[in-house]
DOROLUM-171984 format. One record per residue: residue number from 1; chain; x, y, z of N, C-alpha, C in turn. Coordinates in pm, whole numbers, plus 50000, padded with zeros to 5 digits. Layout:
# DOROLUM-171984
     i   ch    n_c1    n_c2    n_c3   ca_c1   ca_c2   ca_c3    c_c1    c_c2    c_c3
   NUM    A       X       Y       Z       X       Y       Z       X       Y       Z
...
END
This chain:
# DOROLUM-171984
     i   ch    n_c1    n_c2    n_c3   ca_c1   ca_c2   ca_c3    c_c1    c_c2    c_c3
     1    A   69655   17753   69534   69769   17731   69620   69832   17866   69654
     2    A   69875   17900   69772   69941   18016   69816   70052   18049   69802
     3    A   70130   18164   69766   70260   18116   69710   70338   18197   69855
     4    A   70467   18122   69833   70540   18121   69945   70591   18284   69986
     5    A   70507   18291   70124   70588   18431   70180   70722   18485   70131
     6    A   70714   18595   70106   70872   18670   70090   70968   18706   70188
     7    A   71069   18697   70234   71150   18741   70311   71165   18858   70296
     8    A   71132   18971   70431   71195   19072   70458   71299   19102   70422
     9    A   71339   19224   70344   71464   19243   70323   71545   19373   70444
    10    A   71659   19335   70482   71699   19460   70578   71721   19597   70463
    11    A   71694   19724   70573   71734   19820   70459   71878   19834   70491
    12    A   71953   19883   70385   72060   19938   70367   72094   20061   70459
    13    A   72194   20058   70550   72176   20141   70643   72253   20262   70604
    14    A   72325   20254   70514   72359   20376   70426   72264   20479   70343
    15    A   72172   20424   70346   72037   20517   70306   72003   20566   70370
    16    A   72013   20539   70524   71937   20622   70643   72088   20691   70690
    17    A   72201   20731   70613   72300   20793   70681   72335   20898   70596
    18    A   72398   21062   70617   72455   21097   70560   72617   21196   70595
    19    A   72686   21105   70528   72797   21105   70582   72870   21224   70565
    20    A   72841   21302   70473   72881   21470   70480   72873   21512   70579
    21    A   72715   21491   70678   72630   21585   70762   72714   21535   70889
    22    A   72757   21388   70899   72822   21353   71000   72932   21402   70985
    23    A   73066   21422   70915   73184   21475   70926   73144   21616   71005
    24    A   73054   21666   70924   73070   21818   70910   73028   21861   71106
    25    A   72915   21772   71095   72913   21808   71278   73022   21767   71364
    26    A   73099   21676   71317   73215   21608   71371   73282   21753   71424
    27    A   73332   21775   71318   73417   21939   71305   73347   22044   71348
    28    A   73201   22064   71360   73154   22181   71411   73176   22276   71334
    29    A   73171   22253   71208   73163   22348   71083   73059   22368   71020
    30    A   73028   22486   71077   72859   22512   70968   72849   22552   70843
    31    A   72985   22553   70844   73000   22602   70654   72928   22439   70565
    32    A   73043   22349   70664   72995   22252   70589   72868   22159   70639
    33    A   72839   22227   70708   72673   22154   70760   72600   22224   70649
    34    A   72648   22317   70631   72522   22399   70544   72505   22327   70413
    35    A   72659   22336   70369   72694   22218   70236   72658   22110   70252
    36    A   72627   22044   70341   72547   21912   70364   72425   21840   70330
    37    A   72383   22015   70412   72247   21992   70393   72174   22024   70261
    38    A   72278   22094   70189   72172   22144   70075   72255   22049   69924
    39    A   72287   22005   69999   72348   21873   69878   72319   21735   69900
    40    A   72285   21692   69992   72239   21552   70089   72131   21509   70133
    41    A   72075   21403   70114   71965   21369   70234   71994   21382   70405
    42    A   71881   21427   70459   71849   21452   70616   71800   21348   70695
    43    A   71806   21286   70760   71696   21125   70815   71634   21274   70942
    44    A   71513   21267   70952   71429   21345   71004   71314   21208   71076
    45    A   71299   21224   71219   71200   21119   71323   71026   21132   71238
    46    A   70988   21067   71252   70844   21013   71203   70755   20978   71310
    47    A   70616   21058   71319   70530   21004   71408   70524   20873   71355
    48    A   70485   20862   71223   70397   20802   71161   70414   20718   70984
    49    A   70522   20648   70953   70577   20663   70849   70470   20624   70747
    50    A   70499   20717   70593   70416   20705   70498   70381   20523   70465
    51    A   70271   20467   70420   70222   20367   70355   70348   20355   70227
    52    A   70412   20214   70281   70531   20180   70113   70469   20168   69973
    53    A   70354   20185   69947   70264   20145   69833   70309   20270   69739
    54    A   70291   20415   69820   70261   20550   69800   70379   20649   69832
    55    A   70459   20655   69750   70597   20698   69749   70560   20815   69800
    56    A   70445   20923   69733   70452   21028   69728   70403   21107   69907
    57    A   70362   21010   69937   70332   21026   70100   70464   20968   70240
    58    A   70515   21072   70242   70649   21019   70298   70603   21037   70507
    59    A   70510   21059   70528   70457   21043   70694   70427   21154   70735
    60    A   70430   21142   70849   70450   21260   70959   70540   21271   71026
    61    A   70584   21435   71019   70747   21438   71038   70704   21486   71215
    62    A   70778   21400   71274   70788   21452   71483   70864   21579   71479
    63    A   70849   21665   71613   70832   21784   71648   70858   21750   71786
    64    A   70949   21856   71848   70890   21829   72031   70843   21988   72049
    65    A   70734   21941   72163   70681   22122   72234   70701   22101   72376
    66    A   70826   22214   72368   70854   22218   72531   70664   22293   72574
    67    A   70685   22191   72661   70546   22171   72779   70533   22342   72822
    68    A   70632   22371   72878   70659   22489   72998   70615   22594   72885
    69    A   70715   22623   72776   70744   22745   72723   70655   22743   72579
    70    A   70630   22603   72532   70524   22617   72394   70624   22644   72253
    71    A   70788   22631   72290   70881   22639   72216   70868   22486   72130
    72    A   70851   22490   71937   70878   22393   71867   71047   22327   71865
    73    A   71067   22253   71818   71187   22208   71792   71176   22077   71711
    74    A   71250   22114   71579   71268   22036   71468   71417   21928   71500
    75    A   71405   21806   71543   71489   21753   71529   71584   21663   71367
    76    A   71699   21694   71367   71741   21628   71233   71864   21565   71278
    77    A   71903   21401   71179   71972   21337   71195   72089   21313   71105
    78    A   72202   21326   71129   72305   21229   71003   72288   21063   70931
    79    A   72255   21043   71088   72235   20889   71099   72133   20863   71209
    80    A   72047   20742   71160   71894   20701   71203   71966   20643   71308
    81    A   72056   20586   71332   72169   20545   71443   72173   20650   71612
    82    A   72155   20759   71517   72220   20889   71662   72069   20936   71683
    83    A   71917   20881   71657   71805   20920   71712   71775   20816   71884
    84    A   71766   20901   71936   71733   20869   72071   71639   20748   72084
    85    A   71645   20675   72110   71525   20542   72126   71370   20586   72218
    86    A   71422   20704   72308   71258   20768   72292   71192   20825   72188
    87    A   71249   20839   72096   71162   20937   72029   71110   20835   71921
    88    A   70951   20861   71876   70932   20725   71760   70974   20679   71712
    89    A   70960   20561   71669   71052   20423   71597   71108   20480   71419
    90    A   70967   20527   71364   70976   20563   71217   71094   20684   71254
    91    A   71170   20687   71094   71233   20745   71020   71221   20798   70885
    92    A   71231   20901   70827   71212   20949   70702   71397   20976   70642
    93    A   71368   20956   70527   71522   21028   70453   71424   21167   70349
    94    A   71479   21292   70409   71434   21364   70314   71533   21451   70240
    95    A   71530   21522   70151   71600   21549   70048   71609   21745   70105
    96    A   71691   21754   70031   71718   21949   70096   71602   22075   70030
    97    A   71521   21996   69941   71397   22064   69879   71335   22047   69960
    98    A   71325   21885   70015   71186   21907   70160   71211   21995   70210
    99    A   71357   21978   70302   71384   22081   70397   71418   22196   70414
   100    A   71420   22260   70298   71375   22414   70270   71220   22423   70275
   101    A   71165   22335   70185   70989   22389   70221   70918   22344   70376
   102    A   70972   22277   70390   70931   22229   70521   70954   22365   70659
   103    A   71095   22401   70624   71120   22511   70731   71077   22615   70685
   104    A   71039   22681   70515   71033   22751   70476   70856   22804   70571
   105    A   70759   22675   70555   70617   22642   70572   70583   22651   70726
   106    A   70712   22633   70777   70674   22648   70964   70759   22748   71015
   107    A   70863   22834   70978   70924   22913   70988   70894   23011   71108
   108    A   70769   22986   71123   70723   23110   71256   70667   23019   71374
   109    A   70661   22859   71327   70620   22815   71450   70760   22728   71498
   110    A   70821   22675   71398   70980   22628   71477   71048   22699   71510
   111    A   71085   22668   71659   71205   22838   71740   71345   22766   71748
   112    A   71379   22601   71705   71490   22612   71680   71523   22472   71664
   113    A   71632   22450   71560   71641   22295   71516   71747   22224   71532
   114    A   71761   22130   71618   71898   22043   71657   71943   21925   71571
   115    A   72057   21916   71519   72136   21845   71446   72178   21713   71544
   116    A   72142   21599   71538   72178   21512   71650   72198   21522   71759
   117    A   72075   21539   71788   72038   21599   71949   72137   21495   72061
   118    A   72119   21417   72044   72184   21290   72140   72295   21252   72130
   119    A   72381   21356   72010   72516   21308   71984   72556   21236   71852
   120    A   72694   21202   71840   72791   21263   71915   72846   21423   71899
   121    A   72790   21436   71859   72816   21583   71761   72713   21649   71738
   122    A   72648   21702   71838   72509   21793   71838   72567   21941   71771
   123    A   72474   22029   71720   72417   22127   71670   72298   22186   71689
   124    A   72313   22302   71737   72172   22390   71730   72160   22501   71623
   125    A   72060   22535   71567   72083   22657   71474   71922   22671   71433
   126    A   71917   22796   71454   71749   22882   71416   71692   22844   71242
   127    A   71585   22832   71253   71544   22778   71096   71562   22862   70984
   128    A   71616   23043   71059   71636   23138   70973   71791   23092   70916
   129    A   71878   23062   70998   71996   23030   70940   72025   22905   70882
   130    A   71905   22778   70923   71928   22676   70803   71867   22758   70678
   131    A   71736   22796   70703   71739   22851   70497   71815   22938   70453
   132    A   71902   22973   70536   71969   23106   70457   72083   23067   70338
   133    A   72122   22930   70465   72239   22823   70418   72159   22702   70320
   134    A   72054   22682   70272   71972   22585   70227   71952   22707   70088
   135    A   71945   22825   70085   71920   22889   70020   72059   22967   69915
   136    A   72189   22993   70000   72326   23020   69959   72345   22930   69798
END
């Protein structure tokens, strides 16, 4: 006999938010973006999100390449809320160790990384000055 399907559970949408990172862009304070980031989870876009079986495989993190110029750009979120509905469906929450090794590891191919690109409270800042502040 088959046992009865499980209900989907919704995720907690406070897991995909971090509410430091949102004040702090609120204010346009990079002191405390920096403090954000290196104390907080990041929700970062996903081509491709990791298999739930396999914790240790968290996806493929999206990238845009301007067409024209061949310029990378690392997009990052406060909230899975303020990602643009073009850009892939998946979401990652990563931690401020990813995102030091992560920028640490592409450092010469990302030319620059936006903090809620779409609002309400965008940020731009070079990957030299998130690790510097990931690193402080």
């Amino acid at each position: 006999m088959a046992s009865p399907r499980k209900k989907s559970v919704a995720a907690d949408p406070k897991q995909f938010r971090s509410e430091a990172l949102a004040q702090a862009l609120e204010k346009q304070d990079m002191a405390a973006v920096a403090l954000a980031l290196r104390n907080g989870n990041t929700v970062v876009p996903l081509i491709k999100p990791g298999p739930r079986d396999n914790p240790l495989d968290g996806g493929e993190v999206w990238t845009y390449r301007d067409q024209a110029s061949g310029d990378v750009a690392l997009l990052l979120f406060s909230d899975a809320r303020n990602k643009p509905k073009n850009l892939p469906p998946g979401v990652g929450v990563y931690s401020p160790a990813w995102l030091r090794a992560f920028l640490t590891e592409y450092r010469d191919t990302i030319t620059t990384v936006f903090l809620d690109i779409a609002g309400p409270h965008a940020m731009q800042a070079s990957p030299a000055d998130l690790l510097a502040a990931l690193e402080a």
